[in-house]
N, C-alpha and C positions, 0 to 999 in steps of 0.2 A: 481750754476750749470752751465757747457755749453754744449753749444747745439752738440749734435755728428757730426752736417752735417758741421755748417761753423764754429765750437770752440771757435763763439762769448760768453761771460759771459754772463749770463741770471741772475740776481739779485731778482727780482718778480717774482710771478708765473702766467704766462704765461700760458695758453694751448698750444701756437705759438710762433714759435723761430719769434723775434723782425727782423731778420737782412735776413732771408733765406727762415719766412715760417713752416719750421718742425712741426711737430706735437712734441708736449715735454710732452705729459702726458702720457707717457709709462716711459719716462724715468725717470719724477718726481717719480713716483708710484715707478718702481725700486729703485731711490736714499732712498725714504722715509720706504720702508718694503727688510730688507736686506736678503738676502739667506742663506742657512743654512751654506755653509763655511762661511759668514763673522759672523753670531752668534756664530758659534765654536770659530773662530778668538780670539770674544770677551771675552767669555767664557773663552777661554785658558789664556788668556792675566788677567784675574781677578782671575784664580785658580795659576798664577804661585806668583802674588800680594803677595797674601794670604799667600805662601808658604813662599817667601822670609822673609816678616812680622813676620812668626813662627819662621824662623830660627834667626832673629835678637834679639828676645825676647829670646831666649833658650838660644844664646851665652852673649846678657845682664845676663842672671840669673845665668849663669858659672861664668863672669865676677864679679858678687856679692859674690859669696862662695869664689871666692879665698882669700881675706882678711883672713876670718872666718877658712879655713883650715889651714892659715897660723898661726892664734893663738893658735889653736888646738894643731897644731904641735911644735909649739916654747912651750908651756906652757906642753906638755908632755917632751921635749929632757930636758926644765930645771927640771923638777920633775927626773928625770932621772939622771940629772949631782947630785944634793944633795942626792938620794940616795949611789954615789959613794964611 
């Protein structure tokens, strides 16, 4: 964390900026319980995860029928050519 007043790095937890004094236990408590945009933030960022994750898996399991439609259809066009 640093300190808002001198943007010295504060590494412990301090009640007191090391370098200026401040008071840093408002700003601890801020860094440590986040506001509701940064929980949306978070939120959004784990629902879009999720979404990409489905759509990977959906075009994996496209990507697995194709073989299987392809024998499908080969194995119907030959049943086809000998009834000619």
């Amino acid at each position: 964390m640093f300190c808002p007043e001198c943007g010295i790095e504060e590494r412990h937890s301090n009640q007191f900026c090391r370098a200026c004094g401040s008071d840093l236990r408002r700003v601890r408590s801020a860094v440590e319980s986040p506001d509701t945009i940064t929980a949306s933030a978070v939120s959004a960022r784990d629902e879009i995860g999720r979404a990409i994750a489905a759509k990977i898996r959906e075009t994996r399991t496209a990507e697995a029928d194709v073989p299987a439609r392809r024998q499908e259809r080969d194995a119907q066009s030959v049943g086809c050519i000998g009834r000619g």
